[in-house]
Each structure stands twice: as C-alpha cells, then as structure tokens.
C-alpha positions as CSV (number, residue, x, y, z in Angstrom):
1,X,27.3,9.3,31.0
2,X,28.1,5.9,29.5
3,X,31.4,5.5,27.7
4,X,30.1,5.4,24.4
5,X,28.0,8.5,24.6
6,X,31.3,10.4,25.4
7,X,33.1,9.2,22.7
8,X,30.8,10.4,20.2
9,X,31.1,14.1,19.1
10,X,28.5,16.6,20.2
11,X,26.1,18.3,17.1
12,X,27.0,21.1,15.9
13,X,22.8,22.3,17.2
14,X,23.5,20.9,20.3
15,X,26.8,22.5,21.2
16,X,24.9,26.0,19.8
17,X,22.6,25.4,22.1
18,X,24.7,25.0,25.0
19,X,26.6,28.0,24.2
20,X,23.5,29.8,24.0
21,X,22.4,28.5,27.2
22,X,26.0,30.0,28.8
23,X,25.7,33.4,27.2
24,X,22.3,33.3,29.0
25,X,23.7,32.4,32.5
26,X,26.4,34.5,32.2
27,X,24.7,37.7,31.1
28,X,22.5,36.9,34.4
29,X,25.4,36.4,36.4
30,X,27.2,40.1,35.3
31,X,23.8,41.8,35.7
32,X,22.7,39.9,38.7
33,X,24.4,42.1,41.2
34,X,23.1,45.6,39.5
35,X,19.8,44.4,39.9
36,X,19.9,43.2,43.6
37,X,21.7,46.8,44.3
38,X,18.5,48.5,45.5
39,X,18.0,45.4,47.7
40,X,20.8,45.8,50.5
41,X,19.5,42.9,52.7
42,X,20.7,40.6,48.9
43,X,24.1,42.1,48.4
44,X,25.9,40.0,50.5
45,X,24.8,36.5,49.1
46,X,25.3,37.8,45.8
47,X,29.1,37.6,44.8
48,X,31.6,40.3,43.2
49,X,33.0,40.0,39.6
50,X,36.4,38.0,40.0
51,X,36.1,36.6,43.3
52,X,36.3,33.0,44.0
53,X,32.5,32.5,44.6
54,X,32.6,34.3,41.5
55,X,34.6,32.1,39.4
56,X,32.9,29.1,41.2
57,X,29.2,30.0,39.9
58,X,31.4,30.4,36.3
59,X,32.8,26.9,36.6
60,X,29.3,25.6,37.2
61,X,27.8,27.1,34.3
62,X,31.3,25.8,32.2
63,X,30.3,22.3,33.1
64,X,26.2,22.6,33.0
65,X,26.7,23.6,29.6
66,X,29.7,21.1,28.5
67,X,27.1,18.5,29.5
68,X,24.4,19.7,27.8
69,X,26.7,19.4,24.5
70,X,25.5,15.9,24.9
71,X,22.0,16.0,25.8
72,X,21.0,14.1,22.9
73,X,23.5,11.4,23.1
74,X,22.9,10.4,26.8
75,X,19.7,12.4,27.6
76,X,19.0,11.1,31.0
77,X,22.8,11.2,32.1
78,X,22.4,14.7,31.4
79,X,19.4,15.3,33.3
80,X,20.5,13.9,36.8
81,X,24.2,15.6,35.9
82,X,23.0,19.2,36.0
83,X,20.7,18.8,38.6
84,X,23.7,16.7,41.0
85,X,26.0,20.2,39.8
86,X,22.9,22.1,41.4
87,X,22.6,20.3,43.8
88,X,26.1,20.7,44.7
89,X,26.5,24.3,44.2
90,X,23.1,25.2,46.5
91,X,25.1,22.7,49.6
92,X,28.7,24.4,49.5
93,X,27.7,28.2,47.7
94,X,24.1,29.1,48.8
95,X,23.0,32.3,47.9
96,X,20.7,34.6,45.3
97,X,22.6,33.1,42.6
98,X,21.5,29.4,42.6
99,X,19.0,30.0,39.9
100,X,21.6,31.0,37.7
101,X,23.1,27.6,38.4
102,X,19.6,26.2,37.7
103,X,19.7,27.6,34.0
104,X,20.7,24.2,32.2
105,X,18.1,22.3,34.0
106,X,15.1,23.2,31.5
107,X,16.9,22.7,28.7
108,X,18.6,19.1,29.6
109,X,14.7,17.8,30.6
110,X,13.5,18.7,27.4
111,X,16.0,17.4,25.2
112,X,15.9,14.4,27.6
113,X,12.2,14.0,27.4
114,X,12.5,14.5,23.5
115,X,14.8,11.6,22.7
116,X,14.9,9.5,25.8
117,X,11.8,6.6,26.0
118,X,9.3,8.2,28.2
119,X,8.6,4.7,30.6
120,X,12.4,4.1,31.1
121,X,12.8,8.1,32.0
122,X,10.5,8.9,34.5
123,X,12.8,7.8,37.6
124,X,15.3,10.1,36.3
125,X,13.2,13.0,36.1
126,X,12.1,12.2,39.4
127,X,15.7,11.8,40.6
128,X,16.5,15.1,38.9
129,X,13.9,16.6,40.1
130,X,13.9,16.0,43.9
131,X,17.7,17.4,44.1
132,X,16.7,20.8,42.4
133,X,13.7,20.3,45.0
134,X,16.8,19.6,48.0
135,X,18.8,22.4,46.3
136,X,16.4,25.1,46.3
137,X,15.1,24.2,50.1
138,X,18.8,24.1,51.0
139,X,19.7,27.6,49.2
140,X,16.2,28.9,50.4
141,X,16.9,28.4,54.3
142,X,20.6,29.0,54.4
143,X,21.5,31.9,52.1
144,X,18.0,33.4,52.6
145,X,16.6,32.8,56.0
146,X,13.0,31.1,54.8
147,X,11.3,29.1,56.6
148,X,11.0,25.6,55.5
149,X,7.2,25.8,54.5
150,X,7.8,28.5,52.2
151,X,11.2,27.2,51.1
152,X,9.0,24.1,50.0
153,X,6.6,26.4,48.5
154,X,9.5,28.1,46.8
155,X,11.1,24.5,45.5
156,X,7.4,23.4,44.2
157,X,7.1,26.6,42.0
158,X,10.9,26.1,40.7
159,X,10.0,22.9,40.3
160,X,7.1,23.2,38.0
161,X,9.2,26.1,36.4
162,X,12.0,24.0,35.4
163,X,10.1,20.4,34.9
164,X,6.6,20.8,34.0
165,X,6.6,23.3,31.7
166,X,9.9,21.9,29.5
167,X,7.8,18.4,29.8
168,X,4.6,20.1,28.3
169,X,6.4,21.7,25.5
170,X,8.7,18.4,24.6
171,X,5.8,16.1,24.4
172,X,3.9,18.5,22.4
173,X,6.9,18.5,20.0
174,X,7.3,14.7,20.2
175,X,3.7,14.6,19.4
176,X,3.9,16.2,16.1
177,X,6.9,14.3,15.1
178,X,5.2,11.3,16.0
179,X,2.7,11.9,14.0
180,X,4.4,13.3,11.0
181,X,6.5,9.8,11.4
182,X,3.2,7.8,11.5
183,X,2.0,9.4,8.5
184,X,5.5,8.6,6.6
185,X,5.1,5.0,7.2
186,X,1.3,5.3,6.4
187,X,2.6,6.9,2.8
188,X,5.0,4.2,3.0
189,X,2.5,1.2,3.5
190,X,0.4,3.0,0.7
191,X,3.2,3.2,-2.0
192,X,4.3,-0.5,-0.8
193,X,0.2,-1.6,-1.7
194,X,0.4,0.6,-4.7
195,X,3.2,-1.3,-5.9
196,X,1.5,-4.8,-5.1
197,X,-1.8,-4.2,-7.0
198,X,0.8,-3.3,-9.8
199,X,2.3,-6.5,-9.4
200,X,-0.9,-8.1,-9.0
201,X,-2.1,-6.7,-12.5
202,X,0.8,-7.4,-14.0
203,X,0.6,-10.9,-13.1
204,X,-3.0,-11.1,-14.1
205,X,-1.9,-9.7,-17.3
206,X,0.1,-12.5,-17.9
207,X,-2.1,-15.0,-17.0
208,X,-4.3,-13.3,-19.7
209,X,-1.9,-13.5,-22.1
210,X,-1.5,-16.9,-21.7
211,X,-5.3,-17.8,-22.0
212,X,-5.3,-15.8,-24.6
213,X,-2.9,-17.4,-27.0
214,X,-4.2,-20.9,-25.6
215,X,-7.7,-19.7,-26.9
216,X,-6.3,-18.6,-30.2
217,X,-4.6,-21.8,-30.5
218,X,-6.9,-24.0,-29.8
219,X,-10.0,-22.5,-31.9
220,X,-7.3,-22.3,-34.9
221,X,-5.4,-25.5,-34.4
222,X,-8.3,-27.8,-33.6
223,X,-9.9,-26.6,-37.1
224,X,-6.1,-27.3,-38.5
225,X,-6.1,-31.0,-37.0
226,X,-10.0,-31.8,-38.3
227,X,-9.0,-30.1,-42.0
228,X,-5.7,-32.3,-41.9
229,X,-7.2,-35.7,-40.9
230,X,-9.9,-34.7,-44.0
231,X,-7.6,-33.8,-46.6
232,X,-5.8,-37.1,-45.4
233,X,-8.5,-39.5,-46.2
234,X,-9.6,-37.7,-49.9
235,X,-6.0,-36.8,-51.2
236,X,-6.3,-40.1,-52.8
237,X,-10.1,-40.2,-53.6
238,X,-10.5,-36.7,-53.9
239,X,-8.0,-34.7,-54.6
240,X,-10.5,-31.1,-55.4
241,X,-11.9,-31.8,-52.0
242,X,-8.2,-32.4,-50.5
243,X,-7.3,-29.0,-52.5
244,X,-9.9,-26.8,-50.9
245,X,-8.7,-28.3,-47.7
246,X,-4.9,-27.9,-48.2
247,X,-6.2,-24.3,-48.7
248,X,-8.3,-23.7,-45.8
249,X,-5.5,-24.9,-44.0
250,X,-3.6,-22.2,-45.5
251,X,-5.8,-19.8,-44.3
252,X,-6.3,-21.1,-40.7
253,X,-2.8,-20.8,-40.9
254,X,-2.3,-17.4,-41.4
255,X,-5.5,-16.2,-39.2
256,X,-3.7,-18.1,-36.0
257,X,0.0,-16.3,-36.9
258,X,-2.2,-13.2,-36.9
259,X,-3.9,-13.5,-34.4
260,X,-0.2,-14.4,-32.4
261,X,1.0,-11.4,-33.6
262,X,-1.5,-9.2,-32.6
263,X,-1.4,-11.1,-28.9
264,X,2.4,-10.5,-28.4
265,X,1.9,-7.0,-29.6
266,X,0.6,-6.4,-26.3
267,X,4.0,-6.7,-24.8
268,X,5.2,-3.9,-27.1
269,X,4.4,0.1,-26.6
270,X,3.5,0.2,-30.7
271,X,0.8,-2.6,-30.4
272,X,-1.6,-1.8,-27.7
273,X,-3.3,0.9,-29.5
274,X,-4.1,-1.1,-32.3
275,X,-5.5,-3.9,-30.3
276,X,-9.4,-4.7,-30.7
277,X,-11.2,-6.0,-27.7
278,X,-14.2,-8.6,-28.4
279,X,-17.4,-8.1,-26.8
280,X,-21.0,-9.6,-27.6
281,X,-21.4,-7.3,-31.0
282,X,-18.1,-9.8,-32.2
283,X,-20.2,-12.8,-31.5
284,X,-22.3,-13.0,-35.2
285,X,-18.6,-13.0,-37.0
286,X,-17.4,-15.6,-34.5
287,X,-20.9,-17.9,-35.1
288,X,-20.6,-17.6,-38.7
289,X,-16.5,-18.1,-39.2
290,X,-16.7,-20.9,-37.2
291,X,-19.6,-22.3,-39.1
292,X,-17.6,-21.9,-42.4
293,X,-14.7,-23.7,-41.0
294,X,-15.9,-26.8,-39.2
295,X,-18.8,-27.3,-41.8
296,X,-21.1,-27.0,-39.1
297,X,-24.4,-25.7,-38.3
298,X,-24.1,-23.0,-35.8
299,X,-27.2,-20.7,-34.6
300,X,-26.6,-17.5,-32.6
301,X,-29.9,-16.5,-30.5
302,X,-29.8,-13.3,-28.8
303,X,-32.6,-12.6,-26.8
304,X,-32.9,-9.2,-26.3
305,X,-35.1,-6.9,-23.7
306,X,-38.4,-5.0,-23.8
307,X,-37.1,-2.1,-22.0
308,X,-35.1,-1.2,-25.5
309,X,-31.6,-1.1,-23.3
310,X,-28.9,-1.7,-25.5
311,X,-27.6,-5.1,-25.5
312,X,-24.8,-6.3,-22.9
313,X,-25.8,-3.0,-21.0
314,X,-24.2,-3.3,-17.3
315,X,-21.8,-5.7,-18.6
316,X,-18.1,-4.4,-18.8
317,X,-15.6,-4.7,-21.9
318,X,-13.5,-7.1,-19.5
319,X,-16.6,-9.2,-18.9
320,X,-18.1,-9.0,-22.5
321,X,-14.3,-10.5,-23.7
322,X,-14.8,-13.3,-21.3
323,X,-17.9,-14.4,-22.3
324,X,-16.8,-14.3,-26.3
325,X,-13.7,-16.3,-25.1
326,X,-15.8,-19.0,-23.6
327,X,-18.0,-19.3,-26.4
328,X,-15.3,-19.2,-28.8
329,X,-13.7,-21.9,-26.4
330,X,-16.8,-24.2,-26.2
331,X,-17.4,-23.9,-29.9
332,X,-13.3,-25.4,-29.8
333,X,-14.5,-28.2,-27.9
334,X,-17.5,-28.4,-30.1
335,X,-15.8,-29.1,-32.9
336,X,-13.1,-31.2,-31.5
337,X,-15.3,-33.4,-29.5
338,X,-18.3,-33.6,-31.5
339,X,-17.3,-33.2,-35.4
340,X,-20.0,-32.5,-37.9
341,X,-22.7,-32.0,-34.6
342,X,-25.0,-28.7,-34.5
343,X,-24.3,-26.3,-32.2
344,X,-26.8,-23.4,-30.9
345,X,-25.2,-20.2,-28.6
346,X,-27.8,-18.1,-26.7
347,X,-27.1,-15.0,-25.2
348,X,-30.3,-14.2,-22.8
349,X,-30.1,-9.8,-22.1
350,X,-34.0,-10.2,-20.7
351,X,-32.6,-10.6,-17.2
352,X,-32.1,-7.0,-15.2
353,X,-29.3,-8.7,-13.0
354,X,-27.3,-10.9,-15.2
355,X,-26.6,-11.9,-18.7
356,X,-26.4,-15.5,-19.3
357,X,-24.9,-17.3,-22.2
358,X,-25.2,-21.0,-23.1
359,X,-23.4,-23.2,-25.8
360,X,-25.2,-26.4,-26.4
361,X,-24.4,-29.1,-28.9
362,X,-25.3,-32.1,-30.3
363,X,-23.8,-35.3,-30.1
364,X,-20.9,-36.2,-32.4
365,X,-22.0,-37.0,-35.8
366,X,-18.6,-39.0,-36.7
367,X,-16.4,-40.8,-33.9
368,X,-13.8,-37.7,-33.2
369,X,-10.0,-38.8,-33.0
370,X,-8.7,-39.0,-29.7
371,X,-7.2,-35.4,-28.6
372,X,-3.3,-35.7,-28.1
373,X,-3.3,-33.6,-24.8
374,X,-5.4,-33.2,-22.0
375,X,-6.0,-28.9,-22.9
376,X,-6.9,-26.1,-20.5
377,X,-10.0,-25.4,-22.3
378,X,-12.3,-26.0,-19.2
379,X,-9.8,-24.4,-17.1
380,X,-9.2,-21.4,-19.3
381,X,-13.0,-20.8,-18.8
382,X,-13.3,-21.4,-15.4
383,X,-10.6,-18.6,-14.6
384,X,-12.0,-16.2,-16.5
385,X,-15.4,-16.8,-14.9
386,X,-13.5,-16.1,-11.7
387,X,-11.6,-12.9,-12.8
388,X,-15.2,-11.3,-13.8
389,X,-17.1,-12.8,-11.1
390,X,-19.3,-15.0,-13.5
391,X,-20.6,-18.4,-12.7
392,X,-19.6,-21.4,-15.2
393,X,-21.1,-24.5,-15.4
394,X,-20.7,-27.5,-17.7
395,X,-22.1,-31.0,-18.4
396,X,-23.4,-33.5,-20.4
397,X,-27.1,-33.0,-22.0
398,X,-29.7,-35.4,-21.8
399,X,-29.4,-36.1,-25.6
400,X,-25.9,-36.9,-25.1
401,X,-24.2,-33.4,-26.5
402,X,-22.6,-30.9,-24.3
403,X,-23.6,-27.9,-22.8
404,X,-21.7,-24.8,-21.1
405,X,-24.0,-22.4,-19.4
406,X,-21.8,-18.7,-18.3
407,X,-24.2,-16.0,-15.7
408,X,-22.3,-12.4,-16.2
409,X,-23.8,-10.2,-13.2
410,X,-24.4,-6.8,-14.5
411,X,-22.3,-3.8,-12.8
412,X,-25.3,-1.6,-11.8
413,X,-29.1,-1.8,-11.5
414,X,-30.9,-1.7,-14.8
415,X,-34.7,-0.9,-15.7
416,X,-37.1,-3.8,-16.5
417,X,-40.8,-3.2,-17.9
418,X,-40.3,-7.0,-18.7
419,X,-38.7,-10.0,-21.2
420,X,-39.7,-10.1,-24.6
421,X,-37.5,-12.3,-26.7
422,X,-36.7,-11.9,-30.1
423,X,-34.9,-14.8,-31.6
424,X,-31.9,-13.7,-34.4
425,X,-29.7,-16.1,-36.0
C-alpha cells in the first residue's frame, strides 16, 4: 500500500464493510467446529476456541479486514495483500479453516475491480489469484490428504468462487455507473449547446437591432437631408415652400424618435408586447408614405396567384420583415441616389416556391449631393437575405436606374393550378 493511500482515513462505508466482513468470518470461525462435529476424520484440523491456532486464524481475519478498510484508496494493494495473508496462513496453518481466511478475498476483488483501471489491474488479479490458487492446493494436500488433481480441481472452483463471480457483479455495477456518468455529461453537453444557441440568438438579436435602427435612420434621415438642402435653396425665394418643408422636417423628425423609441423598447420587458412586426400587408403604407415624402412617384405591383392562397403564404413573419426592410432600404437609396426619379416595387406571389420582390428605379432626375458616409444600406440587406435564406441581388439597369431583385423561398410546398397576375397599385 503506497504511503499516501495509508495516510488517508478509511470511509466510514468502507470500514462498515470491513467490519461486516469480520463479523462474517468470525461467526464462521465459532460455528465452524459444531458443524464439522459429525465429521470426526475434520476435527483435528479444525482448531479449539482460545488456542493459539485459534487466535492465529483471529489475527488473520484482524488484518484481512484492517486492509479492506482501504480497498478503495489502494484497490490493487489490497487485492494481492489478502491473498499474500492467505497465502500465508494455508503454508504455516493448513487446515478446514483456510476458507475462513479466504473471506476478504471477494470483497477486496470487487472493490478493486470497481475503482482500480481495468488494463493496469489485470496482473494483480492474476497475481492474487494464483496464490489463493497455491494456497488452496497447499491446504488441500497437507491438512486434507487430496490428491493434487483434485486439489487443482478444488483451487479452480475456489477460484471462480472468489474471482469470477465478484468480477461479473463489479463490472455489471461499473457498467451502470458508466453509463449513468455518460448520460450526465450528455445532459451536460446538451445544457452547454442550449446555452450557445441562446447566446447565438441573443447575438443575432443584436445584430437586428442594429439593422434596425440603421434602417429607421436612414429612410428618415435621408428624407431629413433632401427636405433640408430644399428648404435651403427657397428660404430666400420661397419662403411658403421653405415653410412646408421646415414642417415636414418636423414631422420626419418626430416619426424617426418614434420609431427609436419603439426599437429600444425591445430591450425593455414593458415594450415587446407592444411591438408591431412589418410584413407584406405593411408594404401599401410604406409605398405611399414614402411617395408623400420624397415627392416621388412610387407604384406598388403585387402580383397575386390563381390558386386564391393568401398572399405571402409559406413565407414567415421573420422573412416577410426582411423583405419590407429591404424595400424600405432600397426606396432609401432611391431617394438618396436618384432624387425626384420613379420608382416601381413588385412583389411576384405567382411562384409555388418562392416569393420575389424587385425595386427598380429610374435614373436621377436632379444631380443628388454627394452622401457624407459610405452606409451599410447594401450590407444591411445582404445580411438579412442571409438570416432568412433569401437571395439578393443588385445592379445597375440598362436605362441607367437601379435595381434590387430579393427571392424569399417559401417554408413548405404550396398548390399551383397556375399564375394569373393582377396588377394593384
């Protein structure tokens, strides 16, 4: 037994067990010569209460059982102990009460077995076992008289008596606590993912915030710049016009601290509820507020199916809200890039496997002024494309406008008889 292991202090269990394992032995021990008292050829190799051999079998169980105290600490020192005190006791003591002496064996191998690594323990047990083995040939011939094949027949039963059955039931146990350990970390692992995908949403929900407010303040404050630049050419000329101007500022004003508001009342318990998520039905209100505010001619063409689904049908509230923030994003860039040009947004529903909306407008009517930054606009879009597994794409037109063209697949499989388009503006 290494140093360490004796200096640590045996369990409470484990010293139970021990002293359960004595009581055991020496219940056999006192009882052992009453029942070998019809046997008279057995008397003499069993010995009286109080005699030396007496007290030498008691000083065996003693130690057997002050060694298994520590089974658990040093397993495998254990082991070859008890079976070396056997071992012992069979060479200078043989007689009928060697399996008494045997009695701590079983329990040693399968606390052993239970906590030792199973690779690492296997010489041990084979150690342990071949001097039980020697023992029980030893005590078999000597105190008995066998002859050495049936003293080796003896010794293999013992042996599967004391090792292979202690082995069996310990790796059983170790098996279940194995498991129930796997199935810990498993719950472990799971809780650990849980707790990524919420830091994965949380940082998604960040990232919408912040497209979010960049979309609010970019519709709002590129209609603010145009008004401003206006109202700075007519306050002089025409100061009505620069009035109404001064007061649409106002009012983009007060929509964009709204709007602010009602996007930082996200991060508040009291504001979620009242939140209202865009989908294609907000599009008409978006078409015709931007219209009023850039004085620009804006169409809105939905072209619905023949099958009479409703409209957006396969297309989630996550998705819808994507596709109204690009087109509210492209109308931005409309009005930025190309002041005073028409603008036309389609939303095509006719397809059974994809919704796709395009933004096309003309080119500039007036020479726009020069932005001050470079924007996130295209950006903005192009994540959220990502996020709802859309494709995006952008480019010039062949009349020199701009166009933005956004696929949405569709979630599930939807019935087509076939397109008919009807035009609304």
């Amino acid at each position: 037994m290494a140093v360490a292991d004796t200096l640590r202090a045996p369990r409470a269990g484990d010293i139970a067990i021990a002293g359960v394992t004595g009581a055991v032995a020496f219940s056999a021990l006192l009882l052992i010569r009453q029942l070998l008292a019809d046997l008279p050829e057995r008397e003499p190799a069993t010995p009286a209460v109080g005699t030396a051999s007496w007290w030498l079998v008691a000083a065996v169980i003693i130690v057997q059982c002050v060694l298994l105290s520590w089974a658990r600490h040093a397993p495998r020192t254990v082991v070859l102990s008890v079976a070396v005190v056997a071992f012992l006791f069979a060479l200078t003591t043989p007689g009928a009460v060697f399996d008494i002496a045997t009695f701590a064996v079983p329990v040693a191998v399968f606390f052993g077995f239970g906590v030792a690594p199973t690779r690492s323990a296997w010489v041990i047990w084979a150690s342990a076992a071949l001097l039980v083995a020697a023992g029980s040939i030893v005590n078999g011939i000597l105190a008995e008289g066998a002859e050495p094949i049936l003293a080796f027949g003896e010794a293999a039963v013992q042996i599967g008596g004391l090792f292979v059955i202690p082995l069996l039931l310990a790796a059983v146990l170790r098996a279940r606590r194995e498991s129930r350990e796997s199935q810990r970390r498993e719950l472990d692992a799971l809780r650990r993912e849980r707790d990524a995908l919420v830091d994965a949403s949380v940082a998604r929900e960040r990232t919408a915030m912040a497209r979010e407010l960049h979309d609010i303040a970019a519709h709002h404050l590129s209609g603010i710049a145009l008004m401003a630049s206006a109202v700075e050419r007519q306050i002089g000329t025409d100061p009505d016009a620069a009035r109404d101007a001064a007061v649409q500022i106002r009012a983009e004003s007060t929509a964009v601290l709204q709007n602010l508001r009602r996007v930082v009342g996200l991060l508040r318990d009291d504001g979620a509820a009242g939140r209202s998520v865009e989908t294609f039905a907000s599009l008409p209100d978006l078409v015709e507020r931007v219209s009023a505010d850039h004085d620009a001619d804006v169409q809105l063409r939905m072209l619905r199916s023949a099958s009479g689904r409703p409209f957006g049908s396969g297309v989630g509230p996550l998705a819808q809200l994507a596709a109204y923030r690009t087109v509210q994003e492209a109308l931005a860039n409309a009005a930025m890039h190309a002041p005073g040009a028409d603008s036309v947004v389609e939303i095509d529903d006719t397809d059974a496997a994809e919704v796709r909306i395009v933004v096309r407008n003309a080119p500039a009517v007036t020479t726009p002024e020069p932005p001050s930054g470079g924007g996130y606009g295209l950006v903005g879009m192009r994540e959220r494309a990502d996020l709802v597994g859309a494709e995006l794409h952008h480019d010039r037109t062949s009349e020199g406008g701009w166009e933005v063209r956004l696929a949405i697949p569709r979630e599930g499989v939807v019935d087509e008889t076939g397109p008919d388009k009807e035009h609304a503006t």
